[in-house]
mmCIF file of the N, C-alpha and C atoms, coordinates in Angstrom:
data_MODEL
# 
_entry.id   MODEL 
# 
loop_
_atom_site.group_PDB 
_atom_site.id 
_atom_site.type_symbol 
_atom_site.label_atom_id 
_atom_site.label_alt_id 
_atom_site.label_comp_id 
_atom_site.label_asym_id 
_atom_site.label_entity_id 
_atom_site.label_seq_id 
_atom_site.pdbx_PDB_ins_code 
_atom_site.Cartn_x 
_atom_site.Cartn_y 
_atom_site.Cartn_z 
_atom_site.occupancy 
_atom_site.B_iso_or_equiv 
_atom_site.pdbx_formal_charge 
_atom_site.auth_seq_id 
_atom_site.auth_comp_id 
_atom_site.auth_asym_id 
_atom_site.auth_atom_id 
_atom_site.pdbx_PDB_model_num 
ATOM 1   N N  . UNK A 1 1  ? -2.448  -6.789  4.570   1.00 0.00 ? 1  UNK A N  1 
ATOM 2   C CA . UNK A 1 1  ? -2.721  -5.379  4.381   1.00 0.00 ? 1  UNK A CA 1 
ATOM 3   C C  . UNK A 1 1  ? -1.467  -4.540  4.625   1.00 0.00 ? 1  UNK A C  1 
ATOM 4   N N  . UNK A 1 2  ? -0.736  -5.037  5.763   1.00 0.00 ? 2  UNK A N  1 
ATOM 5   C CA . UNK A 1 2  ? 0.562   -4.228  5.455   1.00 0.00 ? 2  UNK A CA 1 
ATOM 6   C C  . UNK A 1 2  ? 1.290   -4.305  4.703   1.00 0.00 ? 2  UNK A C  1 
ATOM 7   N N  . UNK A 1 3  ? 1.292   -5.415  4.106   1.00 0.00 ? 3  UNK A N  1 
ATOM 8   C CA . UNK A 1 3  ? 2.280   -5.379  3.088   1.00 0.00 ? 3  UNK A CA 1 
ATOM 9   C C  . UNK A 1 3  ? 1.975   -4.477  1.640   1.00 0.00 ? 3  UNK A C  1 
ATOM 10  N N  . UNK A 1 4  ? 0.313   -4.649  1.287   1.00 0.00 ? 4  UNK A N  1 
ATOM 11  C CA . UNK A 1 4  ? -0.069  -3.310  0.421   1.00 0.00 ? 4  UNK A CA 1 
ATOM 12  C C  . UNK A 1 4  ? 0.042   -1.819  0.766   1.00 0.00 ? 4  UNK A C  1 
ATOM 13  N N  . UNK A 1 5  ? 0.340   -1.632  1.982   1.00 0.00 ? 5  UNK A N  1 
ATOM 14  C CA . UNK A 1 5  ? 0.458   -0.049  2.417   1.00 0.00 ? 5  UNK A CA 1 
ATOM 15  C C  . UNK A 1 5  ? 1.997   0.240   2.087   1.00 0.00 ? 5  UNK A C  1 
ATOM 16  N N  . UNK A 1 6  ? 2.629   -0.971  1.967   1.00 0.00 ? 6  UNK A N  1 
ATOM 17  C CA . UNK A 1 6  ? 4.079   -0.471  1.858   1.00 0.00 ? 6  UNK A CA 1 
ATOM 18  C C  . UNK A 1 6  ? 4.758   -0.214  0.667   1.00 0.00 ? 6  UNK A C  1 
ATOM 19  N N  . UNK A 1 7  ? 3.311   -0.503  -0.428  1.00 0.00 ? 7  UNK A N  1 
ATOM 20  C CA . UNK A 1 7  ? 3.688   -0.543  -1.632  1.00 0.00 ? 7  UNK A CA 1 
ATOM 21  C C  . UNK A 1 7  ? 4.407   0.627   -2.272  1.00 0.00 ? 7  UNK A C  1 
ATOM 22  N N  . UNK A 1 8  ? 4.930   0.972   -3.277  1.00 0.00 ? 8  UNK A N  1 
ATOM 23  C CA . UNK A 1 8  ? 5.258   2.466   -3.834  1.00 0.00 ? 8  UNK A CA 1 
ATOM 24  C C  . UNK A 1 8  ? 3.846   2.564   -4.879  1.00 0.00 ? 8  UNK A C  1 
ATOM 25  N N  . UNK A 1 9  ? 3.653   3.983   -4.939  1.00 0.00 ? 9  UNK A N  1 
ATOM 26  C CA . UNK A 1 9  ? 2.232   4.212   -5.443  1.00 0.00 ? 9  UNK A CA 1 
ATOM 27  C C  . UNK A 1 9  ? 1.894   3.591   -7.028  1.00 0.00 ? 9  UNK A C  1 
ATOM 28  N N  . UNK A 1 10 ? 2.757   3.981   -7.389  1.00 0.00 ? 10 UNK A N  1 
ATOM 29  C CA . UNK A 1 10 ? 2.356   2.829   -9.015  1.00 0.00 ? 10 UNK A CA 1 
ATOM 30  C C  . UNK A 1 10 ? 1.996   1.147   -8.908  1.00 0.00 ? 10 UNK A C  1 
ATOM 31  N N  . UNK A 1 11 ? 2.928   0.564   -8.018  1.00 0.00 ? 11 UNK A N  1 
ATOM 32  C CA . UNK A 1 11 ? 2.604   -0.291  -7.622  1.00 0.00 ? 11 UNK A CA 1 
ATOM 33  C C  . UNK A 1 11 ? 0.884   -0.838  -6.904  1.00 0.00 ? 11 UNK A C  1 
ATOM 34  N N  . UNK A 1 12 ? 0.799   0.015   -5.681  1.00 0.00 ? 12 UNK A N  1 
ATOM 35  C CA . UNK A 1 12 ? -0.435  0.295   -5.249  1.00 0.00 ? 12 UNK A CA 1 
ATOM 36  C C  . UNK A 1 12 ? -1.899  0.426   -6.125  1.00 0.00 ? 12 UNK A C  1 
ATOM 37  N N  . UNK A 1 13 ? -1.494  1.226   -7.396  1.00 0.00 ? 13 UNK A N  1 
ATOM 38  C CA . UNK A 1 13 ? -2.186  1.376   -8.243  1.00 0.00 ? 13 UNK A CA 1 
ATOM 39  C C  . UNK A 1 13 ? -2.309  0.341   -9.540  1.00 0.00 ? 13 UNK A C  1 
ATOM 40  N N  . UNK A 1 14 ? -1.708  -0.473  -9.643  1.00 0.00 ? 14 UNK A N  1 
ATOM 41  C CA . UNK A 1 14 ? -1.501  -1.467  -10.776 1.00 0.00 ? 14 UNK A CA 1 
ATOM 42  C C  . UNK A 1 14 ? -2.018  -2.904  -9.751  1.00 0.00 ? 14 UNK A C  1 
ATOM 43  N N  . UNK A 1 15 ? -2.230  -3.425  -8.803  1.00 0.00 ? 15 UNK A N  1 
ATOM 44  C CA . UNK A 1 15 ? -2.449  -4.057  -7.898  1.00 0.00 ? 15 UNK A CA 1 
ATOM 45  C C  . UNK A 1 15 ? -4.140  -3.434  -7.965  1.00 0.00 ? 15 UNK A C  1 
ATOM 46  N N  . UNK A 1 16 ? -4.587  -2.089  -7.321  1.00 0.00 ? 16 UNK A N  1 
ATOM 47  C CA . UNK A 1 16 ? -5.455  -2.002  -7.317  1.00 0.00 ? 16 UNK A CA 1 
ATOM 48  C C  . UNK A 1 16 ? -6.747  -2.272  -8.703  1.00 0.00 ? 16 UNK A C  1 
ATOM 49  N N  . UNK A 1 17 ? -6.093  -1.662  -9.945  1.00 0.00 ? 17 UNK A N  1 
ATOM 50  C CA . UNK A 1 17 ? -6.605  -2.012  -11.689 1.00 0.00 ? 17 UNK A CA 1 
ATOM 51  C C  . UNK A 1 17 ? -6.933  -3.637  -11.326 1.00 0.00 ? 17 UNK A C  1 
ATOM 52  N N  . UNK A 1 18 ? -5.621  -4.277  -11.288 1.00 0.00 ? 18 UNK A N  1 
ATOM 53  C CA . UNK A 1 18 ? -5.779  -5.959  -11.322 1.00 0.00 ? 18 UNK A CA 1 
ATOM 54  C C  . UNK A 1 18 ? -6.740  -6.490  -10.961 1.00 0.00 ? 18 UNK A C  1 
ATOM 55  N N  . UNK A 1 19 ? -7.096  -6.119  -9.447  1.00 0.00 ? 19 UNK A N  1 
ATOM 56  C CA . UNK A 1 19 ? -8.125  -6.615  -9.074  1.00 0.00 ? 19 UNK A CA 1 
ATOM 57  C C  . UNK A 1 19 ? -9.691  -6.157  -9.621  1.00 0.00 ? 19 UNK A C  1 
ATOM 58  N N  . UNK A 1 20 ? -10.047 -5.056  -10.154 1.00 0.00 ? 20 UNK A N  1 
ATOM 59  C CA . UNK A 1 20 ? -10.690 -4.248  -10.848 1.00 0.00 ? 20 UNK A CA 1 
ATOM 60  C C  . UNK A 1 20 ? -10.954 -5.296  -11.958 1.00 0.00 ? 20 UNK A C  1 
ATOM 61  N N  . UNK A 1 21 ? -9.624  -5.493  -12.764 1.00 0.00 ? 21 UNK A N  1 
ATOM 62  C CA . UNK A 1 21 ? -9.948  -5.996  -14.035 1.00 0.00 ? 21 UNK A CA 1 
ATOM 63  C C  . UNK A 1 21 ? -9.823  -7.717  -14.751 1.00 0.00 ? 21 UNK A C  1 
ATOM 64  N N  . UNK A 1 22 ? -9.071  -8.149  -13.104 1.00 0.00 ? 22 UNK A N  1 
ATOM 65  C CA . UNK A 1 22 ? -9.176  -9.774  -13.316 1.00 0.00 ? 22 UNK A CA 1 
ATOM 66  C C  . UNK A 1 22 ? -10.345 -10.328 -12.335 1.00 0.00 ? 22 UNK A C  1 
ATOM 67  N N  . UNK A 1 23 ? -11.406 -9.555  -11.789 1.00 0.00 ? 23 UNK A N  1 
ATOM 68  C CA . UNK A 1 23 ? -12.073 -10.258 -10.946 1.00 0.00 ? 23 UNK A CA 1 
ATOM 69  C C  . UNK A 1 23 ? -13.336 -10.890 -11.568 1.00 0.00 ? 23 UNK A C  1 
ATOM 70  N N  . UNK A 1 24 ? -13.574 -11.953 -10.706 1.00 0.00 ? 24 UNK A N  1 
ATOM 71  C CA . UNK A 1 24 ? -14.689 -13.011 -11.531 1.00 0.00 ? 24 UNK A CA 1 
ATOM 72  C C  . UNK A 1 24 ? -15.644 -12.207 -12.538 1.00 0.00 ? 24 UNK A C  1 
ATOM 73  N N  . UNK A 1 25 ? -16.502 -11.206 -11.868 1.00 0.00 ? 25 UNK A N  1 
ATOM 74  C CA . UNK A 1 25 ? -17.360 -10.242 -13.200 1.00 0.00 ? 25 UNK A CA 1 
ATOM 75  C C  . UNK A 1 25 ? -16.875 -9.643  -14.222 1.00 0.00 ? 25 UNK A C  1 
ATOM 76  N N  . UNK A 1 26 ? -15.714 -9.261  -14.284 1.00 0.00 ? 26 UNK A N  1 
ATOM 77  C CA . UNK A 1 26 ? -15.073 -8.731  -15.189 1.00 0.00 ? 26 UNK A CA 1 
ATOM 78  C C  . UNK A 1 26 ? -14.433 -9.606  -16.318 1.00 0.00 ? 26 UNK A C  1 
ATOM 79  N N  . UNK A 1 27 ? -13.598 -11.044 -15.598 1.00 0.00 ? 27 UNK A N  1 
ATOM 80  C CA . UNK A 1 27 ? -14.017 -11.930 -16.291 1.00 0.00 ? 27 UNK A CA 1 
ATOM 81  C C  . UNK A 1 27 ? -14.710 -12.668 -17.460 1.00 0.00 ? 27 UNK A C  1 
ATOM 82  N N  . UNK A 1 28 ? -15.777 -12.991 -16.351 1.00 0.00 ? 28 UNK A N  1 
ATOM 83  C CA . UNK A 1 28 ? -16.958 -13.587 -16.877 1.00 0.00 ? 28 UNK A CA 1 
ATOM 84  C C  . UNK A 1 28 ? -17.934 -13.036 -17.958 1.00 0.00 ? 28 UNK A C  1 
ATOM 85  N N  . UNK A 1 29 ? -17.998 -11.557 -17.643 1.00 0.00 ? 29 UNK A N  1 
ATOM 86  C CA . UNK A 1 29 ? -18.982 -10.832 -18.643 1.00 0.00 ? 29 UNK A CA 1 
ATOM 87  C C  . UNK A 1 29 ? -18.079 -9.574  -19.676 1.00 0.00 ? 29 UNK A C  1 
ATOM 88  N N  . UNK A 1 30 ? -16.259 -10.583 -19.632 1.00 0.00 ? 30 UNK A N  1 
ATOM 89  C CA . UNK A 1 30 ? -15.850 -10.010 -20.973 1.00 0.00 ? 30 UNK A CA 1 
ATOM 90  C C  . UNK A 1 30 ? -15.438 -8.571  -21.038 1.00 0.00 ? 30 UNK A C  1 
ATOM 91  N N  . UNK A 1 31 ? -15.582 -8.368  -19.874 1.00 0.00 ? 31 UNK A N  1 
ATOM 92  C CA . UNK A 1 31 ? -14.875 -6.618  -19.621 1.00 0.00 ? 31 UNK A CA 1 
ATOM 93  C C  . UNK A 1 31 ? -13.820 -6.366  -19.522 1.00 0.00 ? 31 UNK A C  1 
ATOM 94  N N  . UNK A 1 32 ? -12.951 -7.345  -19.338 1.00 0.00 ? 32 UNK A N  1 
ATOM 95  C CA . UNK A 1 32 ? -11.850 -6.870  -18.850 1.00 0.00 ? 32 UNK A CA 1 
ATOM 96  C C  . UNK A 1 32 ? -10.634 -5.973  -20.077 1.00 0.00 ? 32 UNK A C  1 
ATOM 97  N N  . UNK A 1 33 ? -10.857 -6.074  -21.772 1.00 0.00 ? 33 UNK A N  1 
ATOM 98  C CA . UNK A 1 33 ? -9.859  -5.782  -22.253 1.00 0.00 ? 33 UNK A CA 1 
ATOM 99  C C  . UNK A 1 33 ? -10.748 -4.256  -22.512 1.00 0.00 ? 33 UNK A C  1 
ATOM 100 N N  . UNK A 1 34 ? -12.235 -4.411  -22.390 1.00 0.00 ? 34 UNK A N  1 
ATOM 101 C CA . UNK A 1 34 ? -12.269 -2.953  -22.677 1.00 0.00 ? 34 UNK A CA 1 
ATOM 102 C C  . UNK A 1 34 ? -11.928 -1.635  -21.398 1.00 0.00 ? 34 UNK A C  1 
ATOM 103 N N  . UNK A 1 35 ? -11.614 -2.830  -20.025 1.00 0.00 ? 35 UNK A N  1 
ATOM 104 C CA . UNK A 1 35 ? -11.798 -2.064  -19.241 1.00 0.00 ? 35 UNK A CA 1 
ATOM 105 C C  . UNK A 1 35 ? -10.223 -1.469  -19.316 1.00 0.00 ? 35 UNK A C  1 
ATOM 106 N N  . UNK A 1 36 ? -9.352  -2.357  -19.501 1.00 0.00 ? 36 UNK A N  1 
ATOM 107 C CA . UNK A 1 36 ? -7.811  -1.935  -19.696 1.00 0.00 ? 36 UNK A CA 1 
ATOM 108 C C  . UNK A 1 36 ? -8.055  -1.392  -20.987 1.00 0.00 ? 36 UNK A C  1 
ATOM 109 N N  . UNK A 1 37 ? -8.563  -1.604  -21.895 1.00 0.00 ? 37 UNK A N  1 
ATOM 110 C CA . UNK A 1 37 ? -8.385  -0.244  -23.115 1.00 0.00 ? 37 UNK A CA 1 
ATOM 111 C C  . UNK A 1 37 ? -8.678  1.137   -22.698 1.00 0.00 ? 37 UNK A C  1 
ATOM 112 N N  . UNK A 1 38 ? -9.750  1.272   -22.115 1.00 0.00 ? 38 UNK A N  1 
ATOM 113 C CA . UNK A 1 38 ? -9.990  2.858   -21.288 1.00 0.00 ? 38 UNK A CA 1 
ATOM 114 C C  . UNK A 1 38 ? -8.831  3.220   -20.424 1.00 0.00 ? 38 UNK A C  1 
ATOM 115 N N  . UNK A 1 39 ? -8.308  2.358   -19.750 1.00 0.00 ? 39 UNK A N  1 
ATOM 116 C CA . UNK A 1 39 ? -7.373  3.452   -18.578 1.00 0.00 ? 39 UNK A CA 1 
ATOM 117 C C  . UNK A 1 39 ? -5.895  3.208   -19.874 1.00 0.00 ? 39 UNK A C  1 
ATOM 118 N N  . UNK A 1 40 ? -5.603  2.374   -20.428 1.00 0.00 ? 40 UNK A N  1 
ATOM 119 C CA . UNK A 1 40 ? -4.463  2.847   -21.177 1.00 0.00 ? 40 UNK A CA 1 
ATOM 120 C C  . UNK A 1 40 ? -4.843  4.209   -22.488 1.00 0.00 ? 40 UNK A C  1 
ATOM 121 N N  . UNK A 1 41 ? -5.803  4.493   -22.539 1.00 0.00 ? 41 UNK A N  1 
ATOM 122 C CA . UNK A 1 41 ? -6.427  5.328   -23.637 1.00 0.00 ? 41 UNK A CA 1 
ATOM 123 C C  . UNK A 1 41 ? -5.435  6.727   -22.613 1.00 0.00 ? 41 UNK A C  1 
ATOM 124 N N  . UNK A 1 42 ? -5.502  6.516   -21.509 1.00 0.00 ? 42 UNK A N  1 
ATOM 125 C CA . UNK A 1 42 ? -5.403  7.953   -20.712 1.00 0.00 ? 42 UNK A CA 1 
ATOM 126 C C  . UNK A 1 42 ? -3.798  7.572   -20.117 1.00 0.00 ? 42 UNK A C  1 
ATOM 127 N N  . UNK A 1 43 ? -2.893  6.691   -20.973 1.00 0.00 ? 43 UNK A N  1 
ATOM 128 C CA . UNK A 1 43 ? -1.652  6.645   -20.800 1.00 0.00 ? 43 UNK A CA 1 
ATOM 129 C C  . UNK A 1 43 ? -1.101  7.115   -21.479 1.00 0.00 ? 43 UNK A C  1 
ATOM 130 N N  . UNK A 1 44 ? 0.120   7.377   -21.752 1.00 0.00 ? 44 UNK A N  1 
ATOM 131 C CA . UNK A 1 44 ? 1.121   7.944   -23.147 1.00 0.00 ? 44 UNK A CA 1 
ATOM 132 C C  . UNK A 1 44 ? 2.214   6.498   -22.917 1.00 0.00 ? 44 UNK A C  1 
ATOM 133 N N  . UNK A 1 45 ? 2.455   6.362   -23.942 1.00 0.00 ? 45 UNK A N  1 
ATOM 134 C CA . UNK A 1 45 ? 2.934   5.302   -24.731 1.00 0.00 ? 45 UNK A CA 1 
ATOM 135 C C  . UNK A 1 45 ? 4.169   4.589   -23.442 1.00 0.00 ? 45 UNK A C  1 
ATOM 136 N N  . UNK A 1 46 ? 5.088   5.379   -23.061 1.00 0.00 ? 46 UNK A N  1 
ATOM 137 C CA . UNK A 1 46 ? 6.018   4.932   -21.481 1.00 0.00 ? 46 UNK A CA 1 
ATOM 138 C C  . UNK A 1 46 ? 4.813   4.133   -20.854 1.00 0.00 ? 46 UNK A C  1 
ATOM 139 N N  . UNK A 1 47 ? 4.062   5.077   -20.106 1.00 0.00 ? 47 UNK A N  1 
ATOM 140 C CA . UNK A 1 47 ? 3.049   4.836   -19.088 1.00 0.00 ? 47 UNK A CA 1 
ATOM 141 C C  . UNK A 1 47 ? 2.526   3.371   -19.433 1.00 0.00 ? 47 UNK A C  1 
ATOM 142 N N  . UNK A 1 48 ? 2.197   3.225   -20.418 1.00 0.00 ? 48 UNK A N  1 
ATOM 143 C CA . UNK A 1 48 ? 1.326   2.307   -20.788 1.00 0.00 ? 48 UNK A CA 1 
ATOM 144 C C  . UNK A 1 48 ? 2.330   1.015   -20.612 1.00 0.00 ? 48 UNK A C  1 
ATOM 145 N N  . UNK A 1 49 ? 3.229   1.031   -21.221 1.00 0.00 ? 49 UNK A N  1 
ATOM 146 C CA . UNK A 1 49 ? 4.159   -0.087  -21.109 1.00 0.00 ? 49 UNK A CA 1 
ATOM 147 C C  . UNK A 1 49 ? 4.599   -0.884  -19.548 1.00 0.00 ? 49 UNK A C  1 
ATOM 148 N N  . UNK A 1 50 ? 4.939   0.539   -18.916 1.00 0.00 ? 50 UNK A N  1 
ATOM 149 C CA . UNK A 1 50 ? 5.309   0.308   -17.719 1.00 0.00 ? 50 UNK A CA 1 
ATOM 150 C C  . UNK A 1 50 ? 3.929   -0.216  -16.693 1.00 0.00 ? 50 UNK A C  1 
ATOM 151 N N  . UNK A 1 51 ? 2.893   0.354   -17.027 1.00 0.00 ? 51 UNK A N  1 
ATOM 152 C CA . UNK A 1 51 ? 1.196   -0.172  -16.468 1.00 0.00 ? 51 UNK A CA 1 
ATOM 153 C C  . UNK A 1 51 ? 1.736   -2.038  -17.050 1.00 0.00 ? 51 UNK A C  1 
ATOM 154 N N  . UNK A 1 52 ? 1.668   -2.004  -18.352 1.00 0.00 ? 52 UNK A N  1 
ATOM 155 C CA . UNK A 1 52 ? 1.531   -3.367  -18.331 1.00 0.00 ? 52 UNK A CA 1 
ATOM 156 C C  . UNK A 1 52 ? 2.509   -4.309  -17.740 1.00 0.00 ? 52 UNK A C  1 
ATOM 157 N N  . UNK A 1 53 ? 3.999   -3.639  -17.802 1.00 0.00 ? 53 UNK A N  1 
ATOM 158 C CA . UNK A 1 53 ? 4.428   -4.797  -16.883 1.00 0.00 ? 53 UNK A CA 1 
ATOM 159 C C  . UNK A 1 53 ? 4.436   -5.127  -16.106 1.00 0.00 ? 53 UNK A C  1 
ATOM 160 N N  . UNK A 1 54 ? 3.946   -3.966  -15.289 1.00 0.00 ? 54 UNK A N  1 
ATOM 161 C CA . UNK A 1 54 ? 3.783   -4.263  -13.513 1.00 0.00 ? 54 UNK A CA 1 
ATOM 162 C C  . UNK A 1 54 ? 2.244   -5.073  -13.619 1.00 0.00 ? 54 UNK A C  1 
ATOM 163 N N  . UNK A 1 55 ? 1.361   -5.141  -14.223 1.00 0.00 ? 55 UNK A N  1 
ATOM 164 C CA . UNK A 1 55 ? 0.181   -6.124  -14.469 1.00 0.00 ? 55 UNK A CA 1 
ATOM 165 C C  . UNK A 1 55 ? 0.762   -7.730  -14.604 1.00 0.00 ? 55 UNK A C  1 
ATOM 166 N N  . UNK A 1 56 ? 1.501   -7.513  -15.770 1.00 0.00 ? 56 UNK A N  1 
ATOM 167 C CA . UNK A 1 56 ? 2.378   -8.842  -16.267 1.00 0.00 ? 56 UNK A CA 1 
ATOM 168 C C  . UNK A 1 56 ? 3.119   -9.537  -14.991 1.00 0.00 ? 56 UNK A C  1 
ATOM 169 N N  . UNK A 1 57 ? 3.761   -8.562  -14.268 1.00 0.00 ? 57 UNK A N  1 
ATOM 170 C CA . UNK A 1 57 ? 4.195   -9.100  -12.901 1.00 0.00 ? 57 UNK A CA 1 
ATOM 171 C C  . UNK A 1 57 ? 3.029   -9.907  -11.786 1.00 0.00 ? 57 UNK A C  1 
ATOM 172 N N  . UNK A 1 58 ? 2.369   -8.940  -11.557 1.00 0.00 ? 58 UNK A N  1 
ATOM 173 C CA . UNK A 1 58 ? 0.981   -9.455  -10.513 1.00 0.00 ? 58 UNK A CA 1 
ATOM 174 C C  . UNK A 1 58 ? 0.426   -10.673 -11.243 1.00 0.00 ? 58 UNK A C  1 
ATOM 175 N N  . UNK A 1 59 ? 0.060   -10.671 -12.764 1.00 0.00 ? 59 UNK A N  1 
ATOM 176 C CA . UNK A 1 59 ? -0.081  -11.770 -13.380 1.00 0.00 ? 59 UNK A CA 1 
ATOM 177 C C  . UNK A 1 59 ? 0.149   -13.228 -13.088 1.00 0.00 ? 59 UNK A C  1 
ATOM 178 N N  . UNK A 1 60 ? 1.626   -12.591 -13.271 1.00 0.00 ? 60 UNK A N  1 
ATOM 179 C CA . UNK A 1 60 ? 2.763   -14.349 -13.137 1.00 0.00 ? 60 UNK A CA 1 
ATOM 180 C C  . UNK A 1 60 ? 2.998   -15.031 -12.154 1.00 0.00 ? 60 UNK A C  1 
ATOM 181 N N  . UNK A 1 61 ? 2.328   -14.081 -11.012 1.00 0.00 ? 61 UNK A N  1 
ATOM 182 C CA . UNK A 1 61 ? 2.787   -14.024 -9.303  1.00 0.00 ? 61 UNK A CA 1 
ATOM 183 C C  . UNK A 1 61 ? 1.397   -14.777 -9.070  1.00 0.00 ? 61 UNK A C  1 
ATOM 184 N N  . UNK A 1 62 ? 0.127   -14.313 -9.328  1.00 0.00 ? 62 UNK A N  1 
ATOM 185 C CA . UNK A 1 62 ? -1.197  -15.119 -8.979  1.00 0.00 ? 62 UNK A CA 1 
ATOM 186 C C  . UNK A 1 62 ? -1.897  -16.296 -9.249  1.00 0.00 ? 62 UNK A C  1 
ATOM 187 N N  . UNK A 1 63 ? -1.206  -15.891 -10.787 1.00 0.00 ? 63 UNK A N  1 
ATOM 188 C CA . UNK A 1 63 ? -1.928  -17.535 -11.884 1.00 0.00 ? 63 UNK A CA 1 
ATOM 189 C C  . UNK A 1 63 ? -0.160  -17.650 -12.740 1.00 0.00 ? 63 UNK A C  1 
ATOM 190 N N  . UNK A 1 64 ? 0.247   -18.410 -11.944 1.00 0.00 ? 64 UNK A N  1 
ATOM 191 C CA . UNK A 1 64 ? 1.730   -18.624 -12.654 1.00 0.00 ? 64 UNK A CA 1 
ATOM 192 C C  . UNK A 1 64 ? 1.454   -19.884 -13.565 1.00 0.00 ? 64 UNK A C  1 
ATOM 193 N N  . UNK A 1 65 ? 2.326   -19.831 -14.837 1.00 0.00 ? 65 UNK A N  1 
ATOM 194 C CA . UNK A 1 65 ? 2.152   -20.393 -15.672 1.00 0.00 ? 65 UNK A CA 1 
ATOM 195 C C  . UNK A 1 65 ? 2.220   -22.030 -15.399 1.00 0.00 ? 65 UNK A C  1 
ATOM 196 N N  . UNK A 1 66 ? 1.621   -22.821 -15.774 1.00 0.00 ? 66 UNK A N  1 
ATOM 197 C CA . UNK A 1 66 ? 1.977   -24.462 -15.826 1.00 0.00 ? 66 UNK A CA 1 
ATOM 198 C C  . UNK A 1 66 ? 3.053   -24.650 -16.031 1.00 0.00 ? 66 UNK A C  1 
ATOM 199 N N  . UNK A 1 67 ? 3.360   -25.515 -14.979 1.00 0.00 ? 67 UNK A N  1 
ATOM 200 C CA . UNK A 1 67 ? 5.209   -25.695 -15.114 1.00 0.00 ? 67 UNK A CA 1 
ATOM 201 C C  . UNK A 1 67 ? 5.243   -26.781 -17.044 1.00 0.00 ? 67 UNK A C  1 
ATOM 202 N N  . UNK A 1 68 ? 6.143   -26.178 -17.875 1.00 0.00 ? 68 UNK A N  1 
ATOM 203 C CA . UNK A 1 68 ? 6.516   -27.293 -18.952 1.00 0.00 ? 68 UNK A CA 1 
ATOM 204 C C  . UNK A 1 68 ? 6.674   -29.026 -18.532 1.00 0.00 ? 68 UNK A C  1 
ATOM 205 N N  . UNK A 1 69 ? 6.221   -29.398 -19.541 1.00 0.00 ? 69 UNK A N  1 
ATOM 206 C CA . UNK A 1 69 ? 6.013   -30.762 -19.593 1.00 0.00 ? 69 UNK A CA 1 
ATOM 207 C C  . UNK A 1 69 ? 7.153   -31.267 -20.080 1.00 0.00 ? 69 UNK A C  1 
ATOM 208 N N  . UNK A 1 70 ? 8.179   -32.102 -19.650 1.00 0.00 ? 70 UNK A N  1 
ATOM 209 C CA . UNK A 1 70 ? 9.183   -32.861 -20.226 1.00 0.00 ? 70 UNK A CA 1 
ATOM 210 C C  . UNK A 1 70 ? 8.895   -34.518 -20.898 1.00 0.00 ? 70 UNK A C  1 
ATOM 211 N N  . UNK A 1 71 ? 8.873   -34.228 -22.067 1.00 0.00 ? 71 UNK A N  1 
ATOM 212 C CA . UNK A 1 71 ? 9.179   -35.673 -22.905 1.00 0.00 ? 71 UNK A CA 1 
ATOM 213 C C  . UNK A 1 71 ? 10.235  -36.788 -22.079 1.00 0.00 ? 71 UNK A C  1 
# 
């Protein structure tokens, strides 16, 4: 928890969406791109970009990709 209080507020807030929009119900019952289509609806085109990479970050950090397979 301290380490989320120390966040800077965009941060705080893109952390908070994530969990909002990757959690098991949201998931499971398929909400999740309409739920990120509504809050980017109320972005302007910067905003939106910058929302997604800091998502893309928390992303890569929680469910990091399968390491490549070498032949």
């Amino acid at each position: 928890m301290d380490a989320m209080n120390d966040l800077w507020p965009e941060n705080m807030a893109a952390w908070t969406l994530f969990h909002q929009v990757a959690c098991r119900f949201s998931v499971d019952f398929h909400a999740t791109p309409p739920m990120l289509a509504a809050v980017l609806r109320e972005c302007d085109a910067e905003e939106s970009l910058e929302l997604l990479q800091r998502l893309s970050v928390i992303y890569d950090t929680v469910y990091p990709p399968p390491p490549k397979k070498t032949n």
